[in-house]
C-alpha positions in Angstrom: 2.1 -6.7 6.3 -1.3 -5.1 7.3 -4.8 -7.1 6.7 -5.1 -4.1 4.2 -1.9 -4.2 2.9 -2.6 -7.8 2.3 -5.8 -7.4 0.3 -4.3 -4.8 -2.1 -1.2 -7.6 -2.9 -3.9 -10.5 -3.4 -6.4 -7.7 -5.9 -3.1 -6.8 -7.7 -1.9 -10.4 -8.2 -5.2 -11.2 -9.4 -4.7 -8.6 -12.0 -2.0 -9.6 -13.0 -3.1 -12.8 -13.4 -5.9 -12.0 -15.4 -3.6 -10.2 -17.7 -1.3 -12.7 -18.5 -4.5 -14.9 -19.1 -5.9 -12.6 -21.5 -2.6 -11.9 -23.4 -1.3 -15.0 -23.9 -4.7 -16.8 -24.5 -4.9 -13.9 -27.2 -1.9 -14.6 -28.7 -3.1 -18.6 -28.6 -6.0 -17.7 -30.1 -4.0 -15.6 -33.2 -2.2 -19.0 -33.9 0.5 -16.7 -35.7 3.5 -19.4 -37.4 1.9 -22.9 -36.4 0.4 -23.7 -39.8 -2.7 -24.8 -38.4 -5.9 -23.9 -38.3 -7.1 -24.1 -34.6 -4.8 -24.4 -31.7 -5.3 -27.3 -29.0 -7.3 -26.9 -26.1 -4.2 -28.1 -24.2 -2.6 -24.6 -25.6 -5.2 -22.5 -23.4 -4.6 -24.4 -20.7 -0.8 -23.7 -20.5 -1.9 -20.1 -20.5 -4.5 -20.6 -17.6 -1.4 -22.3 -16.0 0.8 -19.5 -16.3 -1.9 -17.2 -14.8 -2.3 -19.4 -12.0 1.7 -19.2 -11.0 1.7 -15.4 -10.4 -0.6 -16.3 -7.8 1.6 -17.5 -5.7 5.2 -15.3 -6.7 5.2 -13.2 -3.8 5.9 -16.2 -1.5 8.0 -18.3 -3.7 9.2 -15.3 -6.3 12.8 -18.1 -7.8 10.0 -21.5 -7.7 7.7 -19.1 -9.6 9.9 -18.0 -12.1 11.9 -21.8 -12.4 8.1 -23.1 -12.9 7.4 -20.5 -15.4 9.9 -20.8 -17.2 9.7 -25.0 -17.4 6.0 -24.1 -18.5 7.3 -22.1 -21.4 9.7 -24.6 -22.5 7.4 -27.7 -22.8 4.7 -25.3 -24.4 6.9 -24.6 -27.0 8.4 -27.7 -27.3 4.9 -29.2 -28.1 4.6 -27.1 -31.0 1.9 -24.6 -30.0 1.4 -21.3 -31.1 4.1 -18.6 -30.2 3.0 -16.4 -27.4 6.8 -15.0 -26.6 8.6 -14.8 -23.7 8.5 -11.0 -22.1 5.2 -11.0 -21.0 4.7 -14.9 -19.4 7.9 -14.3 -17.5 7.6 -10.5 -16.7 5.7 -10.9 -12.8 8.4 -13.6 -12.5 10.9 -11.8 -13.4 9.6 -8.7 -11.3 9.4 -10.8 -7.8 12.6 -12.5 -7.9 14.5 -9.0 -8.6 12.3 -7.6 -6.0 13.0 -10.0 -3.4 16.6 -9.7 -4.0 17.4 -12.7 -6.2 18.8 -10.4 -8.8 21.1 -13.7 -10.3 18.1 -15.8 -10.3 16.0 -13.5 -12.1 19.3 -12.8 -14.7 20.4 -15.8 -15.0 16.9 -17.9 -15.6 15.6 -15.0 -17.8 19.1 -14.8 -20.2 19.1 -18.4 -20.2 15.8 -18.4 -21.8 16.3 -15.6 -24.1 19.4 -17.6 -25.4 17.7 -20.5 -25.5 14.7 -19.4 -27.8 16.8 -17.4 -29.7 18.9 -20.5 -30.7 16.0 -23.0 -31.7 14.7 -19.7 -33.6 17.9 -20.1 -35.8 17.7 -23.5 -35.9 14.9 -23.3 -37.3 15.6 -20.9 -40.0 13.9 -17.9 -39.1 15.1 -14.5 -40.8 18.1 -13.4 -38.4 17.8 -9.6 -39.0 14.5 -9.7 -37.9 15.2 -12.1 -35.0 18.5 -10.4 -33.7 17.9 -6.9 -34.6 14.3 -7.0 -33.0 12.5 -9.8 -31.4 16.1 -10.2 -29.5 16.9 -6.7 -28.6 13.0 -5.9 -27.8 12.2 -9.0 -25.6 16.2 -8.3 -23.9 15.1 -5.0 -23.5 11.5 -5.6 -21.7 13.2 -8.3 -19.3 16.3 -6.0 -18.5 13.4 -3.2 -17.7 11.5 -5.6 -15.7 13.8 -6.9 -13.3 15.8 -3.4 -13.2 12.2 -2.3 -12.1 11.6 -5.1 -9.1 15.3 -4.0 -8.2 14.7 -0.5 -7.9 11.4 -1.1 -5.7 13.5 -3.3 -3.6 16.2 -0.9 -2.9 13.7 1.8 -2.0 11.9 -0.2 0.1 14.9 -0.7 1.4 15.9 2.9 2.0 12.7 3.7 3.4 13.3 0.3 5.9 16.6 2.2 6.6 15.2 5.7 7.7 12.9 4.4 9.6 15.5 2.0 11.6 17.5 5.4 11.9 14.5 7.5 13.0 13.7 4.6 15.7 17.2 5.2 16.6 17.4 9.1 16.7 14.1 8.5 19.1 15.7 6.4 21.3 18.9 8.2 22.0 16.4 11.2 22.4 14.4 9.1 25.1 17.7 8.0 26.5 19.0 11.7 26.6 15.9 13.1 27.7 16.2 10.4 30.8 19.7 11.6 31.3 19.1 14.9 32.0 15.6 14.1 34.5 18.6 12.3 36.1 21.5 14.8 36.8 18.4 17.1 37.9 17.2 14.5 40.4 20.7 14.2 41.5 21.1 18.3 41.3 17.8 18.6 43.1 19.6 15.2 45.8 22.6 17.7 46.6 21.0 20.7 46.3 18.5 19.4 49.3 21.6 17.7 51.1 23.8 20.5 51.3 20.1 22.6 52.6 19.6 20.5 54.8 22.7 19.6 56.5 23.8 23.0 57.0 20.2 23.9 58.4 20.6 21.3 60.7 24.1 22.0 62.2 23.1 25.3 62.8 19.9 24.4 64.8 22.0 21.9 66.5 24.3 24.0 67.5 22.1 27.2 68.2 19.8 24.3 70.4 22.3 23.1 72.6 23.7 26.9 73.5 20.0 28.1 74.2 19.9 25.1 76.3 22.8 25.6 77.8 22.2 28.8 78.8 18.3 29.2 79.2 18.4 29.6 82.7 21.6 32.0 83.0 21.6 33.7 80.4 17.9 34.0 79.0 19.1 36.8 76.3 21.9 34.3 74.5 18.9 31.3 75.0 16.4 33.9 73.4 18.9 34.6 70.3 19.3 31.3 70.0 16.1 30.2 69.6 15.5 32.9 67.0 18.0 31.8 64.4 17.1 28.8 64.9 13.7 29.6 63.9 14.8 31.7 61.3 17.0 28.5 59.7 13.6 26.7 59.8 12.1 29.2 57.6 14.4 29.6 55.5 14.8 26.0 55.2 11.0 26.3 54.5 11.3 28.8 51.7 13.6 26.8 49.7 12.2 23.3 49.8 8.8 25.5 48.7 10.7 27.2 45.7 12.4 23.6 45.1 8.7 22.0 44.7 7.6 24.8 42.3 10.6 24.1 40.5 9.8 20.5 40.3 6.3 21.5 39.3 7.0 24.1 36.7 5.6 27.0 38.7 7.0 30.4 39.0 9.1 30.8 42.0 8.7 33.8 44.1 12.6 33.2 45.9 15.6 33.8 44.1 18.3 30.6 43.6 20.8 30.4 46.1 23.7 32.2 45.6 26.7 34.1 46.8 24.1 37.3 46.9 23.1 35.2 50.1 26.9 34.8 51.1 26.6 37.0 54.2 23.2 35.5 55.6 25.4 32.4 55.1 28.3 33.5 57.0 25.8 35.6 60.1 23.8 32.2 60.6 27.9 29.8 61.7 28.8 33.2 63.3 26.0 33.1 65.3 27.0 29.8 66.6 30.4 31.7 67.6 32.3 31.0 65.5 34.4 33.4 63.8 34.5 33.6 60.2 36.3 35.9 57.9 35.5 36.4 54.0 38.1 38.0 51.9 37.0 38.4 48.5 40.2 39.1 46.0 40.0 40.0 42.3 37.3 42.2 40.4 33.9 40.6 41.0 31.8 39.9 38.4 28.1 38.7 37.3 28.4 35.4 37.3 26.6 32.5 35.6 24.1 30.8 37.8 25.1 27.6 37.7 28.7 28.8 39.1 27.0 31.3 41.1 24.9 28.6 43.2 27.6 26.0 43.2 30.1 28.5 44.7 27.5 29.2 47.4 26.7 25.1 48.2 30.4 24.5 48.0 30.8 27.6 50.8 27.6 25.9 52.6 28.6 22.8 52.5 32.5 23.4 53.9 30.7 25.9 56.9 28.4 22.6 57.6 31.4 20.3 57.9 33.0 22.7 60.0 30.4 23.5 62.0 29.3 19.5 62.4 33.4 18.0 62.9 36.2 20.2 63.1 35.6 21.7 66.4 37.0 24.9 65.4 36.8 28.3 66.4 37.4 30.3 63.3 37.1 30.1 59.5 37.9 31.9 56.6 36.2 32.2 53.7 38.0 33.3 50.4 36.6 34.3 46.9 39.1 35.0 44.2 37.8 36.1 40.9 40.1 35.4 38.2 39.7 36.0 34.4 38.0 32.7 33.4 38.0 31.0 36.8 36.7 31.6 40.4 38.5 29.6 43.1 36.4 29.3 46.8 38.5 28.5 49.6 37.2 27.7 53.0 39.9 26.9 55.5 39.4 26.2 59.2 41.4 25.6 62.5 39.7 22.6 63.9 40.9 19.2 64.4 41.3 18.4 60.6 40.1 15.7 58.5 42.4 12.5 57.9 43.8 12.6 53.9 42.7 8.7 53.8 39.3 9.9 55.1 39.1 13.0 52.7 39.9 10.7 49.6 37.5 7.7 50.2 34.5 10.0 51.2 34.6 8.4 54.8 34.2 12.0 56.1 30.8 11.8 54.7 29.0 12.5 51.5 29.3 16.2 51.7 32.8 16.0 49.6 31.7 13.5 47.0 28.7 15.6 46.4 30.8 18.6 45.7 33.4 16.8 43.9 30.4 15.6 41.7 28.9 18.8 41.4 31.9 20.9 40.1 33.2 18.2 37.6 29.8 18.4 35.9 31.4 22.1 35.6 34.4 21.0 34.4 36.3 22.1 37.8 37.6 20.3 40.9 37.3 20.2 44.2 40.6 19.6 46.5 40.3 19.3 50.4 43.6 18.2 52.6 44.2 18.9 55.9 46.1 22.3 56.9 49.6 22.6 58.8 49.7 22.6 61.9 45.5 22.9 62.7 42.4 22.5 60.7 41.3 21.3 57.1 41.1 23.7 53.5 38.7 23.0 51.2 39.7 24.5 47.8 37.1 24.7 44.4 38.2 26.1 41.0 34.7 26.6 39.3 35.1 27.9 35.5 33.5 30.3 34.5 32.5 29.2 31.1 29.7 26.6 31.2 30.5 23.2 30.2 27.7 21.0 31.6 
């Protein structure tokens, strides 16, 4: 509880307090059924006692309410003036039921009620009046009273709850929201590998046969040192469009795609090596997110081919289908192992696909081909599911 929170329970204990104070003193000082003419001193000071105890019921609500109700007893078994029970026991009654001691507050408050009511008889006072109203009436006012301090309870409790459940909801929010930055990073990671690599086999390859032939052929060397500065500007382009992507900005390229399929396919032919696309099946606009995988899944295989299989052709298949689109890119090199396909030993080029197209919902198969070479096969869906 707040400093302030604490204050306002101390002023409104204190008023209560005072109330009780002034009601039963009042009824102490009406001296209604004693036969005599002034009540004893010690009778106001029962009632300053009972004031004092609902001081002190918030921290011990059931010792409040036992001590109460002992007070009550020996005040009335010393013959003082009636002062009732209802309104001495009511904060009592109110903090046990509040602080969830429902059977306390029941039980101590029947008792009680039971109790009087019995001496009452005893005594000989008129039963209609007794059981048809004092009973009923002073029933009544402690059934409202501790029905009362358990209705607060249970709200407070409710209220307890939707905050617990709102403190919840934020945290799975943070926790999704810290997901997602996540599978970006880790788009962003692959996106940049498969850039990267490919840029890099392709100025590897374009360096060594413009140094190879830079003194014999100075037109081949000349070529090849263009597209290899044209992969370093294109490699350029992208990681700047990737940082205004990271930054919010509005990119002035367009995301890689299969748009970009033949600049793709120019840049390993250059290299000399031939490569064949057959596109099968009605194309279609596609999706971006299947539209730019399809295209890393094409760069990545060309890199790997390009870097390993020592091959001298490749073929490049697209087949649209009605809710899938399958990319196949099969070479004649040397071929990957299956044991090295399946634990990623060939590098990290087929676990980043693999990854890629299950957040897709697809899959990703590479084997080696009979008798030369490795395919690499990818059924993307077309229907977004990440």
């Amino acid at each position: 509880m707040t400093a302030a929170g604490e204050r306002s329970a101390r002023v409104v204990d204190l008023l209560l307090g005072t109330a009780v104070l002034v009601v039963v003193g009042t009824a102490v000082a009406a001296n209604v059924g004693t036969g005599t003419e002034q009540p004893s001193p010690a009778a106001y000071a029962f009632a300053i006692v009972l004031a004092a105890v609902v001081l002190v019921r918030r921290r011990w609500p059931v010792a409040t309410l036992v001590v109460t109700a002992v007070i009550l007893i020996v005040y009335y078994m010393s013959g003082y003036p009636p002062i009732g029970l209802a309104v001495p026991l009511a904060a009592a009654l109110y903090s046990a039921a509040e602080q969830g001691k429902l059977r306390a507050a029941a039980a101590i408050g029947g008792s009680l009620l039971v109790l009087s009511t019995l001496v009452r008889i005893r005594q000989g006072d008129d039963l209609a009046y007794l059981l048809g109203f004092e009973f009923a009436t002073t029933a009544c006012l402690m059934a409202a009273v501790v029905a009362l301090g358990d209705s607060v309870r249970s709200r407070r409790g409710w209220r307890a709850e939707l905050a617990e459940q709102a403190r919840i909801a934020e945290l799975e929010r943070e926790r999704e929201a810290g997901r997602r930055v996540e599978q970006e990073r880790l788009r962003i990671a692959r996106d940049l590998h498969d850039l990267l690599a490919h840029t890099i086999s392709v100025i590897s390859l374009h360096t060594d046969v413009a140094r190879e032939a830079v003194r014999d052929d100075p037109t081949t060397a000349e070529k090849s040192l263009v597209a290899v500065r044209t992969a370093c500007s294109g490699v350029v382009r992208e990681l700047r469009a990737t940082l205004q992507a990271l930054r919010r900005e509005p990119a002035d390229i367009q995301p890689a795609g299969l748009a970009q399929l033949r600049s793709l396919t120019d840049a390993a032919a250059e290299t000399g090596l031939a490569v064949d696309v057959v596109i099968t099946g009605e194309p279609r606009t596609l999706p971006v997110v299947v539209d730019t995988t399809a295209y890393r899944v094409i760069q990545e295989a060309l890199s790997n081919v390009l870097r390993h299989a020592d091959a001298s052709s490749v073929t490049v298949g697209l087949a649209h289908g009605a809710d899938v689109l399958e990319v196949r890119v099969e070479d004649d090199g040397r071929g990957a192992t299956p044991e090295s396909l399946a634990s990623g030993a060939a590098g990290w080029g087929i676990i980043g696909m693999r990854e890629r197209l299950a957040l897709l919902g697809g899959r990703l198969d590479a084997a080696p081909r009979s008798p030369r070479g490795t395919a690499v096969v990818a059924t993307i869906p077309l229907e977004e599911t990440g």
